[in-house]
C-alpha positions in Angstrom: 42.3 102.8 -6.9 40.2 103.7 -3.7 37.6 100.5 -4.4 41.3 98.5 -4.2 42.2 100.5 -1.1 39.3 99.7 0.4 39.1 96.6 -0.2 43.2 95.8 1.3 41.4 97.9 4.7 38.8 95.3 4.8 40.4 92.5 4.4 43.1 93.6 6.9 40.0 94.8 9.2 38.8 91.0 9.3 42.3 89.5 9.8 42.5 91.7 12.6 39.3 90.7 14.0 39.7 87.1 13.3 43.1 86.9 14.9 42.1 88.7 18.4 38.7 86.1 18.6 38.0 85.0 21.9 38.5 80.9 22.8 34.9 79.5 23.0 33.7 78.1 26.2 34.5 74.8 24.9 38.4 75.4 24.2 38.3 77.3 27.4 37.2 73.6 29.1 39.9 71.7 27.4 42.7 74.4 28.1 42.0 74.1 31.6 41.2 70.3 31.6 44.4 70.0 29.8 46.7 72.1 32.3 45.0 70.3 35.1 45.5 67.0 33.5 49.6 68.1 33.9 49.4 68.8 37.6 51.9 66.3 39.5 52.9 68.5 42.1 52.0 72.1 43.3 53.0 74.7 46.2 51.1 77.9 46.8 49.6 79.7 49.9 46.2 78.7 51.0 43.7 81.5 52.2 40.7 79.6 54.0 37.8 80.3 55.4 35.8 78.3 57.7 32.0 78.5 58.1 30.7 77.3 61.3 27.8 78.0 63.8 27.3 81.4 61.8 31.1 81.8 62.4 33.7 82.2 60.0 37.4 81.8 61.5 40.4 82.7 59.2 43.4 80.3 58.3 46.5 80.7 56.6 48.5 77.8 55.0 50.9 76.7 53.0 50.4 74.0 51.2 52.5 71.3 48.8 51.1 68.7 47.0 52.9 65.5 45.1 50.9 63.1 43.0 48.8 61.0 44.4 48.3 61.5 48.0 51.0 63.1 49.5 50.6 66.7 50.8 51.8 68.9 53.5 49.9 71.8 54.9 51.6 74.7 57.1 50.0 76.9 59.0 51.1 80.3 58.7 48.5 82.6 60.6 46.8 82.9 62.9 49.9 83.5 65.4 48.6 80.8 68.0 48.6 78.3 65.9 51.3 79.0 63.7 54.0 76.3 63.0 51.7 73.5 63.2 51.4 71.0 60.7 49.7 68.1 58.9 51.8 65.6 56.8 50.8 62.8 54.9 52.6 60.3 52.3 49.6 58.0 51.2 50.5 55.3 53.6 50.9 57.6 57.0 50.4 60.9 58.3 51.6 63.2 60.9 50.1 66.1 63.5 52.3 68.1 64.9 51.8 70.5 67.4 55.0 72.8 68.3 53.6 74.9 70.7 52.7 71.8 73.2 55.3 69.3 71.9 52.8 67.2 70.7 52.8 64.9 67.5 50.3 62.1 66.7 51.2 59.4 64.2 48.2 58.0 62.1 48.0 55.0 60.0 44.8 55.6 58.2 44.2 59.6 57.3 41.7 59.3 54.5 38.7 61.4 52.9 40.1 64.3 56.0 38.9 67.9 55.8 42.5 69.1 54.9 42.6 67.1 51.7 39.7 68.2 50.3 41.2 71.7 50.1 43.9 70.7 48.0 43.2 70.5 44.3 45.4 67.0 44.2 42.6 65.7 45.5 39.9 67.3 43.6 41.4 66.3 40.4 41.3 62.8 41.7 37.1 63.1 43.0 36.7 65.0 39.3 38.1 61.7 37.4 36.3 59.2 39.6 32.6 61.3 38.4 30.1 61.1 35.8 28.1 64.2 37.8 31.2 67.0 37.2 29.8 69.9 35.7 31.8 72.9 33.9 30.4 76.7 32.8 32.0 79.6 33.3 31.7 82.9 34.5 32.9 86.4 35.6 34.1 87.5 38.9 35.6 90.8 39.5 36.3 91.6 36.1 37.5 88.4 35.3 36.8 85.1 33.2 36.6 82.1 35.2 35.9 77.9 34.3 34.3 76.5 37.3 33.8 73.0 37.7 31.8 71.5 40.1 32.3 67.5 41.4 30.7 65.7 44.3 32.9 64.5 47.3 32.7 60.6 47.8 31.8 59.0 51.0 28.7 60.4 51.9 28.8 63.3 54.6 26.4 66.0 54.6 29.0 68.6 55.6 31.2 67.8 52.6 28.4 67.5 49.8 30.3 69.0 47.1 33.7 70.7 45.9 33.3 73.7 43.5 36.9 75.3 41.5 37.4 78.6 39.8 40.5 78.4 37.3 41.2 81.7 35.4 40.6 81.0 32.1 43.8 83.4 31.2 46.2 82.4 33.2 45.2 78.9 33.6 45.6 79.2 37.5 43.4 78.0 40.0 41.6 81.1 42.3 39.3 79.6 44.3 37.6 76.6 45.9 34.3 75.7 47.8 33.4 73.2 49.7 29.5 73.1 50.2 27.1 70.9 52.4 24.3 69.0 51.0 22.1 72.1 52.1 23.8 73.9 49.9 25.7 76.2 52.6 29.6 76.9 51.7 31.7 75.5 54.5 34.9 76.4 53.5 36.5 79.0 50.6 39.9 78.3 49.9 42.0 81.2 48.1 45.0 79.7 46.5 47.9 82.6 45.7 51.5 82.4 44.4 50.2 79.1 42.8 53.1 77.0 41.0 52.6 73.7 39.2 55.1 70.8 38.9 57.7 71.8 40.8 60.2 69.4 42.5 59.5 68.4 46.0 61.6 65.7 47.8 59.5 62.9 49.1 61.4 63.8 52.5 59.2 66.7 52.6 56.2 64.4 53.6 57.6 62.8 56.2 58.1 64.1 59.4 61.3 62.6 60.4 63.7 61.6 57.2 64.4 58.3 59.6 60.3 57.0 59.5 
């Protein structure tokens, strides 16, 4: 009777273990491939940091993307610059400037340092390469898939991008943008991050008339 006991407590003992298995690193990389993969629109609040001449300035945006290329990025903080904003529906953007009246309408707005922090645009760089690479990794405590792409177009300032998804909540965290030397130029720290929701295309123009 207690060799049968025993038995029932090791079999349970293994179902338990089996059932509570971590995801490889390998179903960890299609999970987030996957939820990726599903991204046609996004809005979150941007944290970034910008490295320059030993400098690093703080900015504070909001940002909304809608598949393929049109995004709009609000600046939040710091105060002087607050209000300001960059639009763009594929075919035209928009600069405005509140605090001097000032708007500047561009026809062409392509491979700018604002799209490379929005993950849109990463997604679309991490298709177009046979150089990505993936691993993973912890940070504070937690699990993060990284993956790593090259920027097109050639400029040594924006060599490479670099993305940390948590591998629990399937999020993005973080991104870097690095320079050819290897330097990061920017860290972008993406917070109350939500996928797919519905955005009007009138949101990425800057009058509804244009």
């Amino acid at each position: 009777m207690k060799q049968i006991k025993l038995l029932l407590l090791i079999c349970c003992l293994a179902t338990v273990i089996v059932g509570c298995k971590q995801p490889t690193d390998k179903e960890l990389y299609y999970k987030v491939q996957k939820r990726l993969g599903e991204l046609e629109s996004y809005s979150c609040n941007a944290i970034i940091y910008v490295h320059s001449d030993n400098v690093e300035n703080k900015y504070v945006f909001k940002q909304f993307f809608k598949f393929p290329n049109s995004y709009r990025l609000e600046v939040t903080s710091p105060e002087n610059l607050k209000g300001n904003l960059t639009i763009s529906n594929g075919k035209k953007a928009w600069i405005l400037h509140p605090s001097i009246n000032q708007v500047w309408k561009l026809e062409s707005f392509e491979q700018s340092q604002e799209q490379m922090m929005f993950i849109g645009y990463f997604m679309q760089n991490f298709y177009n390469t046979e150089e990505a690479v993936i691993s993973s990794d912890k940070l504070d405590n937690r699990h993060y898939v990284i993956i790593e792409t090259p920027i097109p177009g050639g400029n040594q300032y924006f060599d490479k991008q670099r993305l940390w998804v948590d591998s629990k909540s399937l999020e993005p965290y973080q991104m870097h943008i690095i320079d050819e030397k290897g330097i990061i130029r920017f860290r972008v720290y993406y917070e109350d991050f939500e996928l797919n929701p519905r955005l009007e295309n009138e949101l990425f123009f800057l009058w509804s008339k244009e």
